[in-house]
C-alpha positions in Angstrom: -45.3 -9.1 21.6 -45.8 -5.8 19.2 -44.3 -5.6 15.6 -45.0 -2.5 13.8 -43.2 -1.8 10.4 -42.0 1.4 9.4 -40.8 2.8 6.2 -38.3 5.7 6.2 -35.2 7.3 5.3 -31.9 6.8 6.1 -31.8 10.3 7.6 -34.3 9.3 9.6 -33.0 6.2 10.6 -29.1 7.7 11.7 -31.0 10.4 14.4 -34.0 8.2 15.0 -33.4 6.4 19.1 -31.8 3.6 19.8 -34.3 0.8 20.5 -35.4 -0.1 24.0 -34.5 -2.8 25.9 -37.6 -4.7 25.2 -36.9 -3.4 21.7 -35.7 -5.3 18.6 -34.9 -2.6 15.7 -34.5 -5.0 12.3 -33.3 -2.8 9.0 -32.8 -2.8 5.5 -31.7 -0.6 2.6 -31.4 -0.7 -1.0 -28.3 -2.0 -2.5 -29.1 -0.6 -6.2 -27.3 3.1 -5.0 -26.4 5.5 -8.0 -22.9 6.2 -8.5 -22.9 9.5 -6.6 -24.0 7.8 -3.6 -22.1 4.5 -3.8 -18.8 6.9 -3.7 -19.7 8.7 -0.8 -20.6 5.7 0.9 -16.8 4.2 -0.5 -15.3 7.0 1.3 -16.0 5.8 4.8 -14.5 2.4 4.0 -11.1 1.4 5.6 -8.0 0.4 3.2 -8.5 -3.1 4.3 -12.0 -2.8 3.1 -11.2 -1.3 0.2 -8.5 -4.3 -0.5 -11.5 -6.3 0.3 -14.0 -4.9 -2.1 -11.7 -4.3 -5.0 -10.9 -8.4 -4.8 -14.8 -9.2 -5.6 -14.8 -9.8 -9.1 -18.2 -9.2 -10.1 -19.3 -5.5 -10.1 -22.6 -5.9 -8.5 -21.2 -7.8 -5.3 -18.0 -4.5 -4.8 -20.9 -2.0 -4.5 -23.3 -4.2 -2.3 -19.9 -4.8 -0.3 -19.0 -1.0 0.2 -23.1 0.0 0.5 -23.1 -2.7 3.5 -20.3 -1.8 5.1 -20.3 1.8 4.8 -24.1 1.7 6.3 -23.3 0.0 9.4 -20.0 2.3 10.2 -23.1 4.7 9.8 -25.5 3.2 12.1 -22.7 1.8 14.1 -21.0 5.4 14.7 -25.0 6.9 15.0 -25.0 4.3 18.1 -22.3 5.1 19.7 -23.1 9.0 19.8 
């Protein structure tokens, strides 16, 4: 078994290949976006996420909520062509 660990942006990551099938892609991304970036992000949501963000009471856990969701529609929709 090979791991290799790469570092890159999120660019990078939404063109990059889809992994082989002897291939296990793991990622991660910073939660801490600024506010110009957390609103884009919030545009992708659904209502129902929406709904479901706006009922977390704590700021900190509505933006992790819309960066997480809004990043796998992303990869998701990157995927699927």
């Amino acid at each position: 078994m090979q791991t290799s660990w790469t570092r890159t942006t999120w660019a990078d990551v939404l063109d990059a290949p889809g992994p082989a099938r002897d291939e296990v892609h793991i990622l991660s991304f910073a939660h801490d976006l600024d506010a110009h970036v957390l609103r884009e992000l919030e545009a992708l949501l659904t209502p129902q996420e929406h709904a479901q963000a706006r009922r977390l009471r704590r700021e900190l856990d509505r933006d992790r909520f819309i960066a997480g969701r809004a990043r796998l529609r992303q990869l998701l929709g990157a995927c699927a062509g």
